[in-house]
C-alpha positions as CSV (number, residue, x, y, z in Angstrom):
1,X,92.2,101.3,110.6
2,X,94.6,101.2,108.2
3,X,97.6,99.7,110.4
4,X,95.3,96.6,109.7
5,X,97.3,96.6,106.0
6,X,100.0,94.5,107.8
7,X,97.4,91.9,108.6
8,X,96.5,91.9,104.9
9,X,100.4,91.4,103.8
10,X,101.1,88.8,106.9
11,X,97.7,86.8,105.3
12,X,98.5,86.8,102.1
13,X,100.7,83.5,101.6
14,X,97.6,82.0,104.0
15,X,94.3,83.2,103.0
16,X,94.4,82.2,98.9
17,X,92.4,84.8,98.0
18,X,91.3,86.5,95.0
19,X,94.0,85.3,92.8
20,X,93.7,84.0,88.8
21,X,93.0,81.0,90.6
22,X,90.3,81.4,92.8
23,X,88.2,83.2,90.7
24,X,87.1,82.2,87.4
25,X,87.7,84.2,84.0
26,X,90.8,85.7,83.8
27,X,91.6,85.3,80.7
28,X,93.8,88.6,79.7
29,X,97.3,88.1,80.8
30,X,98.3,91.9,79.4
31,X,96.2,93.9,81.6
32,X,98.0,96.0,84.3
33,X,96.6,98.4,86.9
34,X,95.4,100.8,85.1
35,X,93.0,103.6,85.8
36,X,90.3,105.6,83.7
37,X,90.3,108.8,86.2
38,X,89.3,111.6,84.6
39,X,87.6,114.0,86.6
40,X,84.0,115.5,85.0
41,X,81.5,114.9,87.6
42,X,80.5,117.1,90.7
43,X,82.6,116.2,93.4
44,X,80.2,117.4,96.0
45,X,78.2,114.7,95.3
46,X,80.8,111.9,96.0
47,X,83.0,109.8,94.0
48,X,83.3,106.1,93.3
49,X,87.2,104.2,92.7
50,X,86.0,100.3,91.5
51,X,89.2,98.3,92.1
52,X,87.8,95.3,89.2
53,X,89.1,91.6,89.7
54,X,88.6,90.7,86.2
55,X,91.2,92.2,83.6
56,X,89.0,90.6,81.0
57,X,86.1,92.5,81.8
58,X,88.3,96.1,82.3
59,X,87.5,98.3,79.4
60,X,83.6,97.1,79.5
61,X,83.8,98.3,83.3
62,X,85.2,101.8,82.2
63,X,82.7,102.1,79.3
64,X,79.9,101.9,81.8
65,X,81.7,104.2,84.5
66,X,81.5,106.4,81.6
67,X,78.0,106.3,80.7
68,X,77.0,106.2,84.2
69,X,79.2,109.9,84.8
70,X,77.6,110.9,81.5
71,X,74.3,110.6,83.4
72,X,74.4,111.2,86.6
73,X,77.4,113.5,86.9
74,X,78.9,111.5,89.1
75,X,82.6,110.2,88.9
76,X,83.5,106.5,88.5
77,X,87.1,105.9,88.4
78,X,88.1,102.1,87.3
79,X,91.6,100.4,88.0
80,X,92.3,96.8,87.1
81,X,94.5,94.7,89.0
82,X,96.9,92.6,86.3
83,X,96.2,89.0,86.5
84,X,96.8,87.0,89.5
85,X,97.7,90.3,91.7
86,X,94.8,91.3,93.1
87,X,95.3,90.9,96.6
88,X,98.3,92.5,96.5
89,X,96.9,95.5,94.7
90,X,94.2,95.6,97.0
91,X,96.5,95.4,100.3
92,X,98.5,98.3,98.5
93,X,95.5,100.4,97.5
94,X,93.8,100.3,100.9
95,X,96.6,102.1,102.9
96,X,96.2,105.1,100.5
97,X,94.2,108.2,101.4
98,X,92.5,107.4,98.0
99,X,91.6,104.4,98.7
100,X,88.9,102.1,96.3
101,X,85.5,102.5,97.9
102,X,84.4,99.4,95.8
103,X,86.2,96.1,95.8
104,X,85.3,92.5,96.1
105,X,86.3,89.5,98.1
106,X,86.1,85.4,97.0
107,X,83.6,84.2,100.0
108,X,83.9,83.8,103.9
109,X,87.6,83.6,103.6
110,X,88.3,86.7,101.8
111,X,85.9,88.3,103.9
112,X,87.5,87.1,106.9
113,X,90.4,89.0,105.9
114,X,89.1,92.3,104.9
115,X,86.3,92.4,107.3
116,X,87.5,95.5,109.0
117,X,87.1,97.5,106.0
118,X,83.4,96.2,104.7
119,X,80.2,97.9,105.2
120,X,77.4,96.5,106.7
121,X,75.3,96.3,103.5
122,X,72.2,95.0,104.9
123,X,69.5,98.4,104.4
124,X,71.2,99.0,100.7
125,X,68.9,99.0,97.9
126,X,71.5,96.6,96.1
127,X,70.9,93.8,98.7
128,X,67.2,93.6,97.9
129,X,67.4,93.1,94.3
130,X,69.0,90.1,94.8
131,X,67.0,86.9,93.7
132,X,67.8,85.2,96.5
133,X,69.3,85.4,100.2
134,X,72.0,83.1,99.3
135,X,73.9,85.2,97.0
136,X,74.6,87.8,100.0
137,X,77.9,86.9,101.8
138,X,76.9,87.4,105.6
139,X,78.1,87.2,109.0
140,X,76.3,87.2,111.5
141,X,73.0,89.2,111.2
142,X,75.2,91.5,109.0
143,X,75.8,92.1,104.8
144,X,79.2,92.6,104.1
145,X,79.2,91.1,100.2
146,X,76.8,91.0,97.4
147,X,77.7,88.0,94.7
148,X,77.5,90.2,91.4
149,X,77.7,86.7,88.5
150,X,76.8,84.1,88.4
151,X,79.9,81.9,86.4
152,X,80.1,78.6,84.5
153,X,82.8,76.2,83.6
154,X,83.0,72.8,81.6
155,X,84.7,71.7,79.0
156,X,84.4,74.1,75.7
157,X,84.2,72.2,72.9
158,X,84.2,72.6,68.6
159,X,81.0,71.0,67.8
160,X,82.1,71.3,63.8
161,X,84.7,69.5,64.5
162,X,83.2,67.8,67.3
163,X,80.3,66.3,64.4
164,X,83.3,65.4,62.0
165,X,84.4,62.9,64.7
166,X,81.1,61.7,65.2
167,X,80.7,61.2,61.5
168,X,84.1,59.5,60.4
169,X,84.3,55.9,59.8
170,X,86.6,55.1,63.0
171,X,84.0,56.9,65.7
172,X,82.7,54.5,68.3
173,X,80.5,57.4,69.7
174,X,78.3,58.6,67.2
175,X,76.7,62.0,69.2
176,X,76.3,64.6,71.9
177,X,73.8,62.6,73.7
178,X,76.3,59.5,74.1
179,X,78.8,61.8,75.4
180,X,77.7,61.4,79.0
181,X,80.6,59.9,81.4
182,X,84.4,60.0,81.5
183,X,84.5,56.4,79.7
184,X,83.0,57.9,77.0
185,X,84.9,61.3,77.1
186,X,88.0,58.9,77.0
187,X,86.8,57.4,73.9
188,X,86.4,59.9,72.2
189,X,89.3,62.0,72.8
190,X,91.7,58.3,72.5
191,X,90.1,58.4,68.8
192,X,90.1,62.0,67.8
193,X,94.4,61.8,68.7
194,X,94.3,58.7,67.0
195,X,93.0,60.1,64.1
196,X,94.2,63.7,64.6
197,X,95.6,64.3,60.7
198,X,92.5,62.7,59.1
199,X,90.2,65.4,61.6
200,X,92.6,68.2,61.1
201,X,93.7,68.9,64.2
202,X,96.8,68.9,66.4
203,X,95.2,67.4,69.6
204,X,92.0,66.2,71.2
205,X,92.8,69.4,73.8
206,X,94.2,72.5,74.1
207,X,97.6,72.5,75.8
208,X,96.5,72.0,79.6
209,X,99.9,74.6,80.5
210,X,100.4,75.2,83.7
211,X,101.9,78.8,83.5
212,X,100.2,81.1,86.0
213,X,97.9,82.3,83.2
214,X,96.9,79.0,83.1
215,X,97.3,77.0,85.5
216,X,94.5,78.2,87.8
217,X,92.1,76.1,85.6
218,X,93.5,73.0,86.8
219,X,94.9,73.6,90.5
220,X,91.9,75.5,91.3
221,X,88.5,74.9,88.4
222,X,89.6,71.0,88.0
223,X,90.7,70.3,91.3
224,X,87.3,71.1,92.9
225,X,86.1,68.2,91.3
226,X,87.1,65.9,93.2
227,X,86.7,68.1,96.5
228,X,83.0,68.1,95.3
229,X,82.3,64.8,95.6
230,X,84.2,64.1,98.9
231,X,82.2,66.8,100.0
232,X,78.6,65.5,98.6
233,X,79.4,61.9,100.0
234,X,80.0,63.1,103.5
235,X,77.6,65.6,103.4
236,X,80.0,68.3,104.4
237,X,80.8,72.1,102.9
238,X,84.2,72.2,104.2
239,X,87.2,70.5,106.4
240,X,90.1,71.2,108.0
241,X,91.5,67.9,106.4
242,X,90.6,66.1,103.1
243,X,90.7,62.9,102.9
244,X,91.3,62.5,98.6
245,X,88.8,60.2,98.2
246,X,88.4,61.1,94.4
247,X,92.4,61.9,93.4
248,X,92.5,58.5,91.6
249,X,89.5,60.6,89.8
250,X,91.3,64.1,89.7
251,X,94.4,61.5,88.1
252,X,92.1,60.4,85.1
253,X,90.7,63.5,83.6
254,X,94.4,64.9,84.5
255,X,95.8,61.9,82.3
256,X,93.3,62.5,79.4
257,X,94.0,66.6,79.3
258,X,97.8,65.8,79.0
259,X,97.9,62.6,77.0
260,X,95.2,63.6,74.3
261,X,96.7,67.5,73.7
262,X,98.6,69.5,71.1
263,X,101.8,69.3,72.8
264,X,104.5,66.9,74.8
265,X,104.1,67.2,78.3
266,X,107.2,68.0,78.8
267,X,106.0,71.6,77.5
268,X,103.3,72.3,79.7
269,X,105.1,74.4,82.2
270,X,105.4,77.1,79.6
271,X,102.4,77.0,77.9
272,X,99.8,80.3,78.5
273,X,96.6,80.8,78.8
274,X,96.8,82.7,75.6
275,X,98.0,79.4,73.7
276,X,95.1,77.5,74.9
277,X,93.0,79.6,73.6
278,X,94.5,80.5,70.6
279,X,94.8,76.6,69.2
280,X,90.7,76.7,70.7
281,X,90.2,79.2,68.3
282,X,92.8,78.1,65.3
283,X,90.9,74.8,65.4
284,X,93.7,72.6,66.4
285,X,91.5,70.9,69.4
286,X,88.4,69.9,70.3
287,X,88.3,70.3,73.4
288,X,89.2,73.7,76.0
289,X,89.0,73.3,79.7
290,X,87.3,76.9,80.7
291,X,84.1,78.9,81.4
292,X,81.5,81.2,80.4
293,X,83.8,84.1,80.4
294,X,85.6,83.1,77.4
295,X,82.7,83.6,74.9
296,X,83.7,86.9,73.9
297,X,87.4,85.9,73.5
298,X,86.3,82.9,71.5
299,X,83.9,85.1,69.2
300,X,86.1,88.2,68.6
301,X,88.6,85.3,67.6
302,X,85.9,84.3,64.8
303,X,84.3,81.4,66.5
304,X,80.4,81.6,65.8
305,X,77.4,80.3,68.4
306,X,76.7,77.6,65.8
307,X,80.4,76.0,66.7
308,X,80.4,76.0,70.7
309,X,79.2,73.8,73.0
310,X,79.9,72.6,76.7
311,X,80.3,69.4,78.2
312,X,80.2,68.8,82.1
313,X,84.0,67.7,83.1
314,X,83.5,63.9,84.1
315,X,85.7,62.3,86.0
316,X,84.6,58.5,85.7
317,X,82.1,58.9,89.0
318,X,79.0,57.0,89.1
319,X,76.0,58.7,88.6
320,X,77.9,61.3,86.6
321,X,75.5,60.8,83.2
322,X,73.4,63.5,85.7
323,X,76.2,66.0,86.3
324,X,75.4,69.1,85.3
325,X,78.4,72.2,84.7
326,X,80.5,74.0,87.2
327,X,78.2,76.6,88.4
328,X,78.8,79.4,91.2
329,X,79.9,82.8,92.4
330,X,82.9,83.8,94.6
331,X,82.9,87.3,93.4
332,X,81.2,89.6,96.2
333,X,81.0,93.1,95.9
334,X,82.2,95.3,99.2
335,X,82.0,98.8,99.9
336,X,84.7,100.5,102.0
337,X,83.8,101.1,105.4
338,X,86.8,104.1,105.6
339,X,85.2,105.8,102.8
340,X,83.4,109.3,103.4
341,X,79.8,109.2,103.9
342,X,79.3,110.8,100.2
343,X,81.5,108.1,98.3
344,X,79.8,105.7,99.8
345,X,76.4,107.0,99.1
346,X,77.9,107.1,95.6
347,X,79.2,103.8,95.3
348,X,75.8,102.2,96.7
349,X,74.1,104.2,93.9
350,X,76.4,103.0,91.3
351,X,76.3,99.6,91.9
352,X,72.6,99.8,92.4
353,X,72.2,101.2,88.9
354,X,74.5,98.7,87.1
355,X,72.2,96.0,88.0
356,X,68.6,98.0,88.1
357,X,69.2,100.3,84.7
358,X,68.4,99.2,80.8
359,X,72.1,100.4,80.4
360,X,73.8,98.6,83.1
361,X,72.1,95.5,82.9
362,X,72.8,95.4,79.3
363,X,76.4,96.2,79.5
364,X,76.3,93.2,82.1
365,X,74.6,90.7,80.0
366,X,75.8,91.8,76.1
367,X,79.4,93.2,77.0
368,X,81.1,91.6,79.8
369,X,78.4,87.8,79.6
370,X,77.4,87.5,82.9
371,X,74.9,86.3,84.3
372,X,73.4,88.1,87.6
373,X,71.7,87.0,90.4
374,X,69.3,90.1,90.5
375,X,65.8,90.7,89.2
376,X,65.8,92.6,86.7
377,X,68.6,91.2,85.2
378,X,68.4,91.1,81.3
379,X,69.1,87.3,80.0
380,X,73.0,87.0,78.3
381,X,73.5,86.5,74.7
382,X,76.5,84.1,75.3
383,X,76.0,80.6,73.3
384,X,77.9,79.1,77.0
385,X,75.5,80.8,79.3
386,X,72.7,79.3,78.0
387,X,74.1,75.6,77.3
388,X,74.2,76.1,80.8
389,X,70.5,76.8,81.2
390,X,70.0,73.7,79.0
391,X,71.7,71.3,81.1
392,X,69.5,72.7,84.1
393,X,66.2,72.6,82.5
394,X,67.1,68.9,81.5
395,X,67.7,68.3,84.8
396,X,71.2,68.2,85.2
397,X,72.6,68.8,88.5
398,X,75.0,71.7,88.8
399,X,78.5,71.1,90.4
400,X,78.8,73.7,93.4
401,X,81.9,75.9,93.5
402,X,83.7,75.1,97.0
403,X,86.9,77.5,96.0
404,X,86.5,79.6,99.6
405,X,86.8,76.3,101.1
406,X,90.4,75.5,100.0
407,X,92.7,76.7,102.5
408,X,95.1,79.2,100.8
409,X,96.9,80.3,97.6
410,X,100.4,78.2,98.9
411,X,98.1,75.1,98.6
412,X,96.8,75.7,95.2
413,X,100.5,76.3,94.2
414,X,101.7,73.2,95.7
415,X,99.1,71.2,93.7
416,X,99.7,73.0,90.7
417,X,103.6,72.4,90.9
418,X,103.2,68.6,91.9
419,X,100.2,68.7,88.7
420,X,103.3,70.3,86.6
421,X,105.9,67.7,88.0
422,X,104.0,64.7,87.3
423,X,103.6,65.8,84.1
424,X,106.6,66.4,83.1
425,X,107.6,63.0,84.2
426,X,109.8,64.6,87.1
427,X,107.2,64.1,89.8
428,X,104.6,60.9,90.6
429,X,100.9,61.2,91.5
430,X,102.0,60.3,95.3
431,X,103.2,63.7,95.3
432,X,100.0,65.1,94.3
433,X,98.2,63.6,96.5
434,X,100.5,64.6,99.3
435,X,100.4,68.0,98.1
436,X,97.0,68.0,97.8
437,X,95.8,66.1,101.4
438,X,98.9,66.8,103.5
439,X,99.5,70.1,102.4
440,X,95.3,71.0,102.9
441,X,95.5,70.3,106.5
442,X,99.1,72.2,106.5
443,X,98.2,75.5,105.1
444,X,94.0,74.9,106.8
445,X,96.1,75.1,110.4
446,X,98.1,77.8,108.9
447,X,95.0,80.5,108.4
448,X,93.2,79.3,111.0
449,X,96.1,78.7,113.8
């Protein structure tokens, strides 16, 4: 099966898959492929190669491969792809005679690609720990992906800093609670640049840069806002053509994020990832576009639980004062169909134990802050994680995920370059939305022509 690798190179300008983009939380820009191979175990027994999506999560994953060799004598060999070339280190990968025999896939569309090498998961032990049905990514009456976390993005924000607004003299929002719609969001942030000196800050936000460490969170996290709500109101889970019904939405928080920031916008095409999160951490803004996986970036960093909270991004939609946080999965776990019998067996018992064991659910949980969708998952310790569960028990009402839905990597790219163009006062918001609707149905005939 492996002359199927030139289908995986021909797709990849039309499928959009597992990029920085798609999937949340990649928030190391350093990390390469990079392997932790060293042979202990009993061959005999089978071997597992995890090819890991998430460079943030990479030396967590090969502390666990450890423990789990220390214990069971079996070998775990972990390789992380480098940030925003997963696909293409997959595609390489697979046409290897040591090929992973544990990858993942984003939903239906990356499984659409890579179908020929996932195993029909449906009698693993894995598959019935989930909590529920809907976290197994099927086709058909078969199992080809388990979702492994659960993720969570908002808007981040400083609440010391946060309570110094809402304590000065020139505030006209004076708490948390009031902080419930875009109006107010605009408010706020209009005063804290106001007032910036006087709060000690350089910008209501972090720099909203749309380098490709970066830029993901806006082409991608912020512009399934406004494909959520087309969505809702017509009562639809995908389309071969969007209509834009929210863009002049999508324009608004866009606005705010590059109007009330640390820097011109001029400099957004440069700025990282990394600078985001370092003038987050430095205390220069209040506010950070981002997700649950950037707790332990934001606490090594010297942030403490008692400064972070997270704010549903709102768009100025009516009935919004109920939205809850971005909530979803598009990471699914796939075994390799090409592997031997024995490394298979192995990888299903891996995998089984990483979400079954004290030692894998808490390396889960306390070391990489995820949240699983199986039952005996142990509950996080990240502050973001469980503002999250606040905002649900309140009743708040989670904003789905519809990532697999967009049509391919080229279109998040050309909605991330008109988003950097328009910014930079080089580009209008015609050509987003052209971008954006025309270029939908463009790359949407593309993958499925």
């Amino acid at each position: 099966m492996k002359s199927t690798t030139l289908k995986r190179l021909a797709a990849l300008g039309l499928a959009g898959l597992m990029t920085a983009g798609a999937l949340a939380g990649c928030s190391d820009n350093s990390a390469a492929p990079d392997s932790d191979a060293a042979k202990t175990g009993d061959a005999s027994k089978g071997s597992v190669y995890y090819l890991n999506f998430k460079p943030e999560q990479d030396k967590a994953w090969k502390a666990l491969a450890k423990k789990y060799t220390k214990e069971t004598g079996i070998d775990v060999k972990v390789e992380t792809a480098a940030e925003g070339t997963y696909e293409s280190t997959l595609t390489a990968a697979m046409d290897k005679d040591d090929a992973p025999t544990l990858f993942q896939v984003n939903g239906p569309v990356g499984l659409a690609n890579w179908k020929d090498y996932c195993m029909d998961l449906s009698d693993s032990d894995v598959l019935k720990q989930l909590t529920n049905d809907e976290f197994a990514l099927k086709d058909g009456d078969a199992t080809y992906g388990i979702a492994y976390v659960i993720e969570t993005y908002g808007i981040i924000y400083n609440k010391t800093i946060l309570q110094k607004y809402f304590d000065s003299d020139f505030a006209s929002v004076k708490s948390i609670e009031e902080l419930n719609n875009f109006d107010q969001l605009k408010k706020v942030a209009d005063e804290i640049q106001e007032n910036k000196d006087a709060l000690g800050v350089k910008g209501a936000f972090t720099s909203a840069g749309m380098d490709s460490s970066s830029d993901w969170r806006f082409k991608t996290h912020l512009a399934n806002m406004p494909i959520y709500y087309e969505y809702k109101e017509d009562g639809i889970s995908s389309t071969d053509a969007i209509k834009g019904t929210y863009l002049d939405n999508y324009k608004k928080i866009w606005d705010l994020y590059i109007t009330d920031s640390t820097c011109a916008k001029t400099d957004l095409a440069s700025k990282t990832g990394t600078d985001a999160e370092t003038e987050f951490i430095d205390g220069d803004a209040v506010f950070f576009q981002n997700g649950t996986w950037e707790y332990g970036a934001l606490t090594k960093g010297g942030l403490k639980d008692k400064d972070l909270g997270m704010l549903p991004i709102y768009i100025g939609v009516e009935g919004e004062e109920d939205q809850g946080l971005c909530t979803g999965s598009e990471n699914y776990w796939c075994v390799n169909n090409e592997a031997s019998d024995d490394d298979k067996a192995a990888t299903l018992d891996f995998i089984n134990w990483c979400v079954t064991s004290d030692t894998g659910t808490a390396a889960l949980a306390d070391d990489m802050g995820f949240v699983i969708p199986f039952k005996k998952a142990k509950e996080a310790t990240n502050k973001l994680v469980k503002c999250d569960a606040e905002m649900v028990d309140a009743g708040k009402t989670p904003v789905t995920w519809n990532f697999t839905t967009m049509p391919s990597e080229d279109w998040k790219n050309g909605v991330g370059t008109a988003l950097t163009q328009y910014a930079a006062g080089k580009g209008d918001w015609d050509a987003v939305v052209k971008a954006f609707v025309d270029g939908w149905a463009t790359e949407y005939a593309k993958a499925n022509g």
